[in-house]
py3Dmol code that shows the C-alpha trace and the ligand (Angstrom):
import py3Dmol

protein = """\
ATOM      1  CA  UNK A   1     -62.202 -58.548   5.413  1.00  0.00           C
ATOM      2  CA  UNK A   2     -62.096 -59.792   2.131  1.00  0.00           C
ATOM      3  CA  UNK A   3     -62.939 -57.567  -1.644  1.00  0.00           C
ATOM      4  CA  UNK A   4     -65.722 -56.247  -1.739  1.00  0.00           C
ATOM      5  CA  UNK A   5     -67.980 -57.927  -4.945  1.00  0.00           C
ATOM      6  CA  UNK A   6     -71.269 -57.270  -6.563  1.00  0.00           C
ATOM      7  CA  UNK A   7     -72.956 -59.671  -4.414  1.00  0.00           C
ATOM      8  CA  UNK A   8     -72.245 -57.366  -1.206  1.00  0.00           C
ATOM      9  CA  UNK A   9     -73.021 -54.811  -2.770  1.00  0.00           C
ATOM     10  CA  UNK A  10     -76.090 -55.953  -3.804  1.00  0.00           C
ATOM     11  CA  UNK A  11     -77.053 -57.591  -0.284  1.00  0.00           C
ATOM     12  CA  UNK A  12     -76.196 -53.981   1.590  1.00  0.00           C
ATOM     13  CA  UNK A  13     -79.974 -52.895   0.563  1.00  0.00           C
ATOM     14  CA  UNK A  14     -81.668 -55.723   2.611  1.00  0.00           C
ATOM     15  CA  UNK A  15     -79.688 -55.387   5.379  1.00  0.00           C
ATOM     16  CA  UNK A  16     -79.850 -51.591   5.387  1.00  0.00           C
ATOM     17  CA  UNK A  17     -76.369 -50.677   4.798  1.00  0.00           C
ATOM     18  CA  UNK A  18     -75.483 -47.908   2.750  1.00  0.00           C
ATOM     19  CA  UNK A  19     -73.420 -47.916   0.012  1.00  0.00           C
ATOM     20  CA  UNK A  20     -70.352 -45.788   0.337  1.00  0.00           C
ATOM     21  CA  UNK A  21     -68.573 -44.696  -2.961  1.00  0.00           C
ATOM     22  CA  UNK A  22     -66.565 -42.371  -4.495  1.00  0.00           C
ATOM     23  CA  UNK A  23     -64.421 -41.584  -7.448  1.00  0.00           C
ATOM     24  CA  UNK A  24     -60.541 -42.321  -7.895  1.00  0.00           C
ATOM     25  CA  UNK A  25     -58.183 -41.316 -10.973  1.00  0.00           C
ATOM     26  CA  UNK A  26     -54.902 -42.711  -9.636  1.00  0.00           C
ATOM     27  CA  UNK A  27     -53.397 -45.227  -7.287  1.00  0.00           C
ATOM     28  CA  UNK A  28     -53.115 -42.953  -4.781  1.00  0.00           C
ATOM     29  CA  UNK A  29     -55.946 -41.513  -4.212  1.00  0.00           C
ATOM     30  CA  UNK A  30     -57.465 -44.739  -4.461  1.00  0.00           C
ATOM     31  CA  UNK A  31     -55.667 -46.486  -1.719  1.00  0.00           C
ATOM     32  CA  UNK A  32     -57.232 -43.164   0.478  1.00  0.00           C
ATOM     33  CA  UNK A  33     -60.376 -43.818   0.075  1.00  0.00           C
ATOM     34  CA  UNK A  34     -60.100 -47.640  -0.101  1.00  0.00           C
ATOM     35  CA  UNK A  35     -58.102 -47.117   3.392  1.00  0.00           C
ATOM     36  CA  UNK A  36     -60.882 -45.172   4.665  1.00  0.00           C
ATOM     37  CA  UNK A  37     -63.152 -47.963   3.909  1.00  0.00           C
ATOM     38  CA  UNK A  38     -65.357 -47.093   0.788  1.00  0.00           C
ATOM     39  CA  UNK A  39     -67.032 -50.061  -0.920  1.00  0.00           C
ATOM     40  CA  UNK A  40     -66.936 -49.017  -4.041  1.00  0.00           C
ATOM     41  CA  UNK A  41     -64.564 -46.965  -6.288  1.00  0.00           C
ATOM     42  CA  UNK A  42     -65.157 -45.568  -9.764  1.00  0.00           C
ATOM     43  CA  UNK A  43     -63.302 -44.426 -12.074  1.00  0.00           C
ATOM     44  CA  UNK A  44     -65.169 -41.816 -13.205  1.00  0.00           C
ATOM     45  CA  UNK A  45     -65.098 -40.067 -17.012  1.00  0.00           C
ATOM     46  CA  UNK A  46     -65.888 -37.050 -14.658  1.00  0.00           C
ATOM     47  CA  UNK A  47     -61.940 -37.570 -14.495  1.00  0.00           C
ATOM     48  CA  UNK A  48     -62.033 -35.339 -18.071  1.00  0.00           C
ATOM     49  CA  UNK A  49     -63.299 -32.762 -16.230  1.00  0.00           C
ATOM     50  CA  UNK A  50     -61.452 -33.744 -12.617  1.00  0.00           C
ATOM     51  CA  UNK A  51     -58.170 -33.908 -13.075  1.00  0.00           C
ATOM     52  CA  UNK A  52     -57.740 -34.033 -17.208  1.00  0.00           C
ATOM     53  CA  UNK A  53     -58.681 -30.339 -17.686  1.00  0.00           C
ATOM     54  CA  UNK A  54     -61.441 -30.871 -20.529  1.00  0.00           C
ATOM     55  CA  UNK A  55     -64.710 -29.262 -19.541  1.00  0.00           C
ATOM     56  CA  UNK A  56     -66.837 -32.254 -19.768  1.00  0.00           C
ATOM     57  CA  UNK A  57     -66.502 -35.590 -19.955  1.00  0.00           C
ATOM     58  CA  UNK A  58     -67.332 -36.034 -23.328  1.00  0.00           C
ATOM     59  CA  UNK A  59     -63.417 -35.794 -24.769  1.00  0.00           C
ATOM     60  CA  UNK A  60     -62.820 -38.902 -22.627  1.00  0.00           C
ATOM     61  CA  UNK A  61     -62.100 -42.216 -24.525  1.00  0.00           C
ATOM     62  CA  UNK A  62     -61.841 -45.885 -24.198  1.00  0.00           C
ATOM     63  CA  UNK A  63     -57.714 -45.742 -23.972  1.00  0.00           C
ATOM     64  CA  UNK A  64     -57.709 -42.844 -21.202  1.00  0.00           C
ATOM     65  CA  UNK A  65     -60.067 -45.139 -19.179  1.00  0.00           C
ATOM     66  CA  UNK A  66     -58.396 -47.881 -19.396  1.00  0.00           C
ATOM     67  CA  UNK A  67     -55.110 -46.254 -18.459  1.00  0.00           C
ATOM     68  CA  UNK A  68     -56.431 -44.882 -15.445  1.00  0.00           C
ATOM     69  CA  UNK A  69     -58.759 -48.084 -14.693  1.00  0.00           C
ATOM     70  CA  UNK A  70     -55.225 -49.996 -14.280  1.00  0.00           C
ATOM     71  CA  UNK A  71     -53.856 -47.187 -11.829  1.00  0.00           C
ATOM     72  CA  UNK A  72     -56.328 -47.347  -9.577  1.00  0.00           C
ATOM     73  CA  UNK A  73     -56.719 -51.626  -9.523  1.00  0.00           C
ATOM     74  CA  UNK A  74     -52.425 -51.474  -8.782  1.00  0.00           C
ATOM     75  CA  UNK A  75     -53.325 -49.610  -5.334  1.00  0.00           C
ATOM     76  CA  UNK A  76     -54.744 -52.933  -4.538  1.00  0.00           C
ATOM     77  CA  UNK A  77     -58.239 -52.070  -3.355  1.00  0.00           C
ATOM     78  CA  UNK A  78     -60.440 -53.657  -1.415  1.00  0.00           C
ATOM     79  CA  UNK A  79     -63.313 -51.732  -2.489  1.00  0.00           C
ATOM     80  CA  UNK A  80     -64.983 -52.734  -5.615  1.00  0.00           C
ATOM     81  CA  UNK A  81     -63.545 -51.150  -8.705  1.00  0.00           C
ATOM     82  CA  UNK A  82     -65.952 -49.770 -11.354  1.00  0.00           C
ATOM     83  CA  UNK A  83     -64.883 -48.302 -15.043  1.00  0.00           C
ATOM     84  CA  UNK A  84     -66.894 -45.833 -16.295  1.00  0.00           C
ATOM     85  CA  UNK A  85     -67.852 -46.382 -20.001  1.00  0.00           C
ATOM     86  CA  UNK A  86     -67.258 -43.059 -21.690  1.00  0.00           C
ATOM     87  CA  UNK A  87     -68.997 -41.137 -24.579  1.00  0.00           C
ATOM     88  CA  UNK A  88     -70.620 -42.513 -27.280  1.00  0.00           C
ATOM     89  CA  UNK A  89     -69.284 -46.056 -26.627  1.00  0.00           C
ATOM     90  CA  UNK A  90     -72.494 -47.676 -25.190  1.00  0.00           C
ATOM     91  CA  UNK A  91     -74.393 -45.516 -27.991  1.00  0.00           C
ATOM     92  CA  UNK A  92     -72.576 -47.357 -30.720  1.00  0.00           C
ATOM     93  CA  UNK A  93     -72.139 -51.078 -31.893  1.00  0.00           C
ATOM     94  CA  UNK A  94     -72.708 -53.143 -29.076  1.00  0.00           C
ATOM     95  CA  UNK A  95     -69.100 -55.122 -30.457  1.00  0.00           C
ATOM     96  CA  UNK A  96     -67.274 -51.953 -30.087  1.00  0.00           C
ATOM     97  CA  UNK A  97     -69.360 -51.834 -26.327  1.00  0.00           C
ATOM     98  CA  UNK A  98     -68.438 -55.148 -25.476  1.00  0.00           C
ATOM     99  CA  UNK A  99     -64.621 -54.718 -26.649  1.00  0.00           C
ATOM    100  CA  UNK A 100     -64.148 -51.486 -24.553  1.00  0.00           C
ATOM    101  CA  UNK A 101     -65.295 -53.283 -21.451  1.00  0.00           C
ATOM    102  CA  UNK A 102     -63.319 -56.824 -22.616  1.00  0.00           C
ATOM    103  CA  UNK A 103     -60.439 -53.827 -22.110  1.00  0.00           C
ATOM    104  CA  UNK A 104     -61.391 -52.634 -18.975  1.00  0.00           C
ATOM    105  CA  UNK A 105     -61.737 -56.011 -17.522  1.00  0.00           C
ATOM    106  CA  UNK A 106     -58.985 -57.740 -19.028  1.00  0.00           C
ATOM    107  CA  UNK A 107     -56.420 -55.521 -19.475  1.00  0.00           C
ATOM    108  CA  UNK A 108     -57.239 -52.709 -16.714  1.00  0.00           C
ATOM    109  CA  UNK A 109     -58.377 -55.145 -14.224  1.00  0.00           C
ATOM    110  CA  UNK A 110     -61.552 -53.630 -13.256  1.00  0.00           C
ATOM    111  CA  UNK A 111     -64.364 -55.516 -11.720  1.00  0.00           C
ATOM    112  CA  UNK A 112     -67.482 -53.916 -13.595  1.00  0.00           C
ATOM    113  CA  UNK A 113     -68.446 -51.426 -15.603  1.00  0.00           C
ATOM    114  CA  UNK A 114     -71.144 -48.618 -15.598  1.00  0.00           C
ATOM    115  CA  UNK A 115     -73.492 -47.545 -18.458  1.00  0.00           C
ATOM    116  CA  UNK A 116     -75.724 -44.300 -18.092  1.00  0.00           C
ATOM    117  CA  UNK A 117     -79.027 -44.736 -19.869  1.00  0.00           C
ATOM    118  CA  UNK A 118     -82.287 -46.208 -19.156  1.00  0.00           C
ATOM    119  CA  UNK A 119     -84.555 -48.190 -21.206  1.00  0.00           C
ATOM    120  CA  UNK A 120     -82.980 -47.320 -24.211  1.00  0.00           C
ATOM    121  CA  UNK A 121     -79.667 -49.007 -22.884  1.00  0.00           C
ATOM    122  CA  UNK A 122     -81.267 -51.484 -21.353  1.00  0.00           C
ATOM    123  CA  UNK A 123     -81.184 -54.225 -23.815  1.00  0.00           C
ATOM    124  CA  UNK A 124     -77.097 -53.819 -24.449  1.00  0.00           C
ATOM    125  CA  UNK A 125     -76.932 -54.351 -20.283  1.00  0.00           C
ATOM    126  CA  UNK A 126     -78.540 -57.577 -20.213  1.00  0.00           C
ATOM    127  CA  UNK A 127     -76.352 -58.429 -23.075  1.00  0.00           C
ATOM    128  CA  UNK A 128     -72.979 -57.336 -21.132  1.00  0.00           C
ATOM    129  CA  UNK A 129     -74.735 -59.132 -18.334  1.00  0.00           C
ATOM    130  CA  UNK A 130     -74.984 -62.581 -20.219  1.00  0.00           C
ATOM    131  CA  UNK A 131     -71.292 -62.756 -21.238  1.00  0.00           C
ATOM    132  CA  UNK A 132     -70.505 -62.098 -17.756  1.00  0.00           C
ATOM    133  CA  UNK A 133     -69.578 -58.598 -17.427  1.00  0.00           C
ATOM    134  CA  UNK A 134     -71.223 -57.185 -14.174  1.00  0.00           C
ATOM    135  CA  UNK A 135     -72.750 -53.792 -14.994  1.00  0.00           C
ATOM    136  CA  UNK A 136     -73.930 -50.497 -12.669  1.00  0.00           C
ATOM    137  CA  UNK A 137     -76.537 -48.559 -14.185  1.00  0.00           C
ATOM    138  CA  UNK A 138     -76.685 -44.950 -14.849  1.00  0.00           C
ATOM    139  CA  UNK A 139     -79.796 -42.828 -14.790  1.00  0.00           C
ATOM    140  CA  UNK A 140     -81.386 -39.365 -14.251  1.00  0.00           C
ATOM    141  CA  UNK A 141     -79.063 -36.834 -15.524  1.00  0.00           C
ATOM    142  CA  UNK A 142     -77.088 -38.154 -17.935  1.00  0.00           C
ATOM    143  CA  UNK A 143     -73.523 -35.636 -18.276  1.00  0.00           C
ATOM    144  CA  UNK A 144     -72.242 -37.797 -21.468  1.00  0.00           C
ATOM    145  CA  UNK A 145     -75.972 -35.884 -22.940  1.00  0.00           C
ATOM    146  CA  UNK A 146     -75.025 -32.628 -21.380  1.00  0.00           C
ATOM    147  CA  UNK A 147     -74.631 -31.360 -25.188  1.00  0.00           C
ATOM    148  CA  UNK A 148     -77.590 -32.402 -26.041  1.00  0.00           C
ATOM    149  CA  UNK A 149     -79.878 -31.555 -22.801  1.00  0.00           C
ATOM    150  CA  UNK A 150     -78.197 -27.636 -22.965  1.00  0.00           C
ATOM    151  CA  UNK A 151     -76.782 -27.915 -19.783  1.00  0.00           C
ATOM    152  CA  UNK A 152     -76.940 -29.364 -16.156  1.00  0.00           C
ATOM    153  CA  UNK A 153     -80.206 -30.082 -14.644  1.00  0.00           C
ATOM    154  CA  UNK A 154     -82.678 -32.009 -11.626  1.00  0.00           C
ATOM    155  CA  UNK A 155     -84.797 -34.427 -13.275  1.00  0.00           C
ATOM    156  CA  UNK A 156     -88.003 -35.966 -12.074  1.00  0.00           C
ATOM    157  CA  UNK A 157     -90.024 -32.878 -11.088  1.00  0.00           C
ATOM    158  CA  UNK A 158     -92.538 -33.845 -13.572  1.00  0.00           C
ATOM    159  CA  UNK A 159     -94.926 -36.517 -13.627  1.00  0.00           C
ATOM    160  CA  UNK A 160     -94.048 -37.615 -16.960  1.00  0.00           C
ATOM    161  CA  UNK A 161     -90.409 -37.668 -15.741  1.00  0.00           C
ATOM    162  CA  UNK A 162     -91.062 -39.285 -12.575  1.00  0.00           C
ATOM    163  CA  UNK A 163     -92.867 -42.323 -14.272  1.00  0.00           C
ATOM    164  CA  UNK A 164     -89.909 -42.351 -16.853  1.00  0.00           C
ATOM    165  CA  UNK A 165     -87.360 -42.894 -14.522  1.00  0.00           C
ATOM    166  CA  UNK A 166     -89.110 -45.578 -12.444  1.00  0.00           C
ATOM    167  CA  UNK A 167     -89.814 -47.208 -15.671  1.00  0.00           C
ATOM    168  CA  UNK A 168     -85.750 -46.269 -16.436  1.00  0.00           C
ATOM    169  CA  UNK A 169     -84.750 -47.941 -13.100  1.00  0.00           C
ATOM    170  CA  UNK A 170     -86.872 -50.939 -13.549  1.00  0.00           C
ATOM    171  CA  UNK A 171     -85.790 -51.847 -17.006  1.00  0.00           C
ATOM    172  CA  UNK A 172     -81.802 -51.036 -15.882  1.00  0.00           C
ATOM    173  CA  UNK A 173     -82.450 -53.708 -12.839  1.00  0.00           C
ATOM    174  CA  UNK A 174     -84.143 -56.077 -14.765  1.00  0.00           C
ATOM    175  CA  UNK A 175     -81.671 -56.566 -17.444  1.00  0.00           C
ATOM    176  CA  UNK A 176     -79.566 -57.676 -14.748  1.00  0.00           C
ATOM    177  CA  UNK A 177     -77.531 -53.870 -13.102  1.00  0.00           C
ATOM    178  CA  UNK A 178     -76.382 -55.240  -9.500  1.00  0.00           C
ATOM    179  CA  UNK A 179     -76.721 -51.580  -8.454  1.00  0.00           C
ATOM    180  CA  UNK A 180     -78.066 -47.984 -10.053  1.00  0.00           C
ATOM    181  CA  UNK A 181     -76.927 -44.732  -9.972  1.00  0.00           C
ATOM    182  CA  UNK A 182     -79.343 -41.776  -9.972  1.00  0.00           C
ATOM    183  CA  UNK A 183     -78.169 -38.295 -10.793  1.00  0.00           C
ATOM    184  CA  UNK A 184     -80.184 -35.022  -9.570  1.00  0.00           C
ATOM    185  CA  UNK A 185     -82.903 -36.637  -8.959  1.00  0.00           C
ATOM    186  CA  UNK A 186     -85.582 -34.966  -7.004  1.00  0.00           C
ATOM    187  CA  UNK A 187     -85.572 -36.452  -3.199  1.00  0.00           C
ATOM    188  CA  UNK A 188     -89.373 -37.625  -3.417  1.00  0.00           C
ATOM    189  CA  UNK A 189     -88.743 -39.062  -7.020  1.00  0.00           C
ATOM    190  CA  UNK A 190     -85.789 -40.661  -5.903  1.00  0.00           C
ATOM    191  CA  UNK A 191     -86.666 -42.244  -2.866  1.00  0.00           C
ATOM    192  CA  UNK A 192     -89.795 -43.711  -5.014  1.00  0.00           C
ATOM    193  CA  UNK A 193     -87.205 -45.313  -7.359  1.00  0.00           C
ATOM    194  CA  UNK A 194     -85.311 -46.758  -4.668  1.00  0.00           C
ATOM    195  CA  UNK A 195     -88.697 -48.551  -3.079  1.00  0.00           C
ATOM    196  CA  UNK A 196     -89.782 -50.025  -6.614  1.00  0.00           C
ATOM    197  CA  UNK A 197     -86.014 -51.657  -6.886  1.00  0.00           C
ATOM    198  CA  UNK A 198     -84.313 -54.813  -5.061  1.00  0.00           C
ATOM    199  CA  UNK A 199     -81.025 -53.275  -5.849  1.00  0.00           C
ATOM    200  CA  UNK A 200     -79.321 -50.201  -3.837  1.00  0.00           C
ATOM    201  CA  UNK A 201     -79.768 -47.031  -5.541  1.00  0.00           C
ATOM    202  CA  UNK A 202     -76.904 -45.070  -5.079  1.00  0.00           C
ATOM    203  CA  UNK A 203     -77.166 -40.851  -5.479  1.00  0.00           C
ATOM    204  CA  UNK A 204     -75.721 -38.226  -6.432  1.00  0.00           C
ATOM    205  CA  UNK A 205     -77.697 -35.096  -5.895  1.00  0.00           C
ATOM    206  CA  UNK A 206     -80.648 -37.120  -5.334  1.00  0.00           C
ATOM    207  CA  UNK A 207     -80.682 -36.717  -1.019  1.00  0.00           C
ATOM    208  CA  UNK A 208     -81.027 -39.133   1.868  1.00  0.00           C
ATOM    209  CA  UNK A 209     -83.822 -41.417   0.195  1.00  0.00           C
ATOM    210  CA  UNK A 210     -80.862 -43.154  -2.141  1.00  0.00           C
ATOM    211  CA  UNK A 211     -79.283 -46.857  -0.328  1.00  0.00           C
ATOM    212  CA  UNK A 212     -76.060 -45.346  -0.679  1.00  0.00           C
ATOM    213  CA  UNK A 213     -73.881 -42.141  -2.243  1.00  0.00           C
ATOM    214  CA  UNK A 214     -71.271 -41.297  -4.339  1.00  0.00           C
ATOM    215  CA  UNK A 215     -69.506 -38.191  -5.281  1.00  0.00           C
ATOM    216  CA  UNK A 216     -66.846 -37.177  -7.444  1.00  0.00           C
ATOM    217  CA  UNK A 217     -63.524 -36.936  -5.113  1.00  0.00           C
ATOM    218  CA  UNK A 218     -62.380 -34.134  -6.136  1.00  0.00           C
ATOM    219  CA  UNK A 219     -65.215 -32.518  -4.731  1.00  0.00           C
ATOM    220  CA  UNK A 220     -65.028 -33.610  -1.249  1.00  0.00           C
ATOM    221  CA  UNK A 221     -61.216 -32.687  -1.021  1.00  0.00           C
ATOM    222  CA  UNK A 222     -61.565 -28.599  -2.343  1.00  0.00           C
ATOM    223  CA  UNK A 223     -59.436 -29.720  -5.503  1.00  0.00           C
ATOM    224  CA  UNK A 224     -62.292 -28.392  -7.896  1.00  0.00           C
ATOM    225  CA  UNK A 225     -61.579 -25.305  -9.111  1.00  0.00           C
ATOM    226  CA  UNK A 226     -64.162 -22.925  -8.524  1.00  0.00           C
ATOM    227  CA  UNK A 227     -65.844 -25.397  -6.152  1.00  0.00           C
ATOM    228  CA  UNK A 228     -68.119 -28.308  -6.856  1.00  0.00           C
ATOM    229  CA  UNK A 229     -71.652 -28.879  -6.996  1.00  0.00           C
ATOM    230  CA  UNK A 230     -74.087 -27.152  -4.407  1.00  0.00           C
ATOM    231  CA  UNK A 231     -74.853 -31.009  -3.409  1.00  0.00           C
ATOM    232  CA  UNK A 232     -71.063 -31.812  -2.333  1.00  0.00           C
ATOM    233  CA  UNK A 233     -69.530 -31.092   1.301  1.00  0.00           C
ATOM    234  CA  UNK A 234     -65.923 -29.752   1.167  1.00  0.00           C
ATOM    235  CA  UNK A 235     -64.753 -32.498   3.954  1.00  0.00           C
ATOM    236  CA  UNK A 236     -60.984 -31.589   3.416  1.00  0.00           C
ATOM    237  CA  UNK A 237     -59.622 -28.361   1.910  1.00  0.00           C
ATOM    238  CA  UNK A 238     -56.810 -30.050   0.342  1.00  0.00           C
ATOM    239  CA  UNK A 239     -56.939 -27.341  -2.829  1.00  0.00           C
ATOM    240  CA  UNK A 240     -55.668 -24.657  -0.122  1.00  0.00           C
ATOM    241  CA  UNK A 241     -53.308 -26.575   1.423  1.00  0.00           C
ATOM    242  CA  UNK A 242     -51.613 -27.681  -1.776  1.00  0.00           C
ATOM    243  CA  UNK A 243     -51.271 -24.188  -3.186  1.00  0.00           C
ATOM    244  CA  UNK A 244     -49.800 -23.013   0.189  1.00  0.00           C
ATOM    245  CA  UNK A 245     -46.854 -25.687   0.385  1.00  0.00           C
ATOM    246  CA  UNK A 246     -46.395 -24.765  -3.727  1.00  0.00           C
ATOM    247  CA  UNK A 247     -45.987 -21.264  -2.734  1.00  0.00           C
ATOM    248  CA  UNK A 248     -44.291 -22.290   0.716  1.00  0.00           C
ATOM    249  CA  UNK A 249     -41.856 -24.390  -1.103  1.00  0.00           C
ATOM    250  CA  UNK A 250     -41.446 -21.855  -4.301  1.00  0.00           C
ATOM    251  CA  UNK A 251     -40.302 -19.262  -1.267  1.00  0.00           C
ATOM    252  CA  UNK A 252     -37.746 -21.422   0.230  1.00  0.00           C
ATOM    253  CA  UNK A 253     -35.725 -22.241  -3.245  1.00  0.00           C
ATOM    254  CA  UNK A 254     -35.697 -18.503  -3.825  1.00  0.00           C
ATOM    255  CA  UNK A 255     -34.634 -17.862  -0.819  1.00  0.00           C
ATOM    256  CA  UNK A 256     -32.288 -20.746  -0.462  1.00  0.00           C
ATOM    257  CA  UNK A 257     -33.839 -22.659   2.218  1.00  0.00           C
ATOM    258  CA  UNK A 258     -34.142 -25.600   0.374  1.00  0.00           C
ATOM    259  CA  UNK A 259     -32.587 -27.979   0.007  1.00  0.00           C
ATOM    260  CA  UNK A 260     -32.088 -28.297   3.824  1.00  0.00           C
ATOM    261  CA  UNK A 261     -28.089 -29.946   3.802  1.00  0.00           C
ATOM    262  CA  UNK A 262     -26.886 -31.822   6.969  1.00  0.00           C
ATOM    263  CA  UNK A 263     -22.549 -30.877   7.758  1.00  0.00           C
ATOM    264  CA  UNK A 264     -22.315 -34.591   6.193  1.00  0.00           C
ATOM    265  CA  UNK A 265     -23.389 -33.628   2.589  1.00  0.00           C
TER     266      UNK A 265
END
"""
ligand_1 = """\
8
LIG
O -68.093 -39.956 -13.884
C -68.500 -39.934 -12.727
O -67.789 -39.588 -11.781
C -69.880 -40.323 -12.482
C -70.427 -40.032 -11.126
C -70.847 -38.622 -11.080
C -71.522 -40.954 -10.757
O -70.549 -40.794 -13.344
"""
view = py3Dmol.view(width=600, height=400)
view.addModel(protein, "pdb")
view.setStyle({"model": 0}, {"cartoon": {"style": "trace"}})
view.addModel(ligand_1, "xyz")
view.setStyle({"model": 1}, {"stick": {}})
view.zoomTo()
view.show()
């Protein structure tokens, strides 16, 4: 099977596929999942709060992107690889906009970008869209507004919400996003979004009405400290098992188990 491209992804809705993604920081936890056979990888500015130790993602910038955009693309992947445009860059000139994602393409490799907003952003999408820049849209809860919003929340419980973020979806699709991401969403709300667009909607939070998924990695694999959202399944408890082979390990060389020496050395 050849790479995945934005084309597939975009044809997985009529034929009823999901869409399978996830998030990757590195190379190697990229060629996991791409082994595994996700479609789409993104490199996520949830790595600020992932694996960089901030406690958001809005500390992320353009050059910590793009450094970890190019680690990921080196594993090789077949899945399609996605760069996250982080904080306040898609809110500013759409130059500097179009410059970061000239980086992530050109220099990092990556084969889109994504951009959260709605109709406000739509405008600077069909712009990335017309110099050839394929873009996944971003809406519902927003985490690069987290400062302003006070905090993490499900959106569309409200009418005027609900209309708002089919309105959001339309306008992201129109202006040319081959696919949509929708945060906390409420199900019902959601799965209304996903019938008024031709391209999948892929959740996070947003439950089984979404064309596809995607979660942050770190999630899945126990590696969040403290746990991860109520929404994501611990499918591997790698945290645990880490810790235990740190402590395992830490024993031995006190102990002087290790190194383990053949009669030849
Ligand atoms: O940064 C990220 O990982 C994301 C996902 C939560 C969709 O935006």
């Amino acid at each position: 099977m050849g790479r995945v491209n934005t084309a597939a992804i975009r044809r997985m809705k009529k034929e009823g596929r999901k869409v399978v993604c996830t998030t990757a920081y590195d190379a190697a936890f990229a060629a996991l999942a791409d082994g595994a056979g996700v479609d789409l990888i993104l490199v996520g500015d949830s790595m600020g709060n992932a694996v960089l130790g901030f406690e958001s993602t809005i500390p992320v910038t353009v050059e910590m992107m793009a450094h970890h955009c190019a680690a990921v693309v080196r594993a090789r992947p077949s899945a399609l690889v996605v760069a996250d445009v982080p904080f306040a860059v898609a809110g500013g000139s759409f130059e500097r906009l179009l410059d970061a994602c000239a980086v992530f393409m050109q220099q990092s490799g990556v084969d889109a970008v994504k951009i959260e907003g709605g109709e406000d952003m739509a405008p600077k999408i069909a712009a990335l869209c017309a110099a050839g820049i394929p873009v996944m849209g971003h809406i519902g809860l927003l985490p690069q507004r987290v400062l302003q919003l006070g905090g993490y929340r499900r959106f569309g419980k409200s009418e005027v919400e609900r209309v708002q973020l089919i309105a959001d979806a339309k306008a992201v699709e129109a202006a040319g996003a081959f696919c949509i991401v929708g945060e906390m969403i409420c199900h019902d709300t959601a799965e209304a979004i996903s019938a008024a667009l031709n391209v999948p909607l892929i959740g996070i939070g947003s439950g089984l009405g979404c064309d596809g998924q995607i979660i942050v990695s770190t999630d899945i694999l126990g590696l969040t400290p403290g746990g991860g959202p109520p929404f994501a399944k611990v499918y591997a408890d790698l945290g645990s098992a880490a810790s235990k082979a740190f402590g395992d390990y830490a024993a031995d060389v006190r102990e002087g188990r290790f190194p383990v020496t053949t009669p030849k050395q």
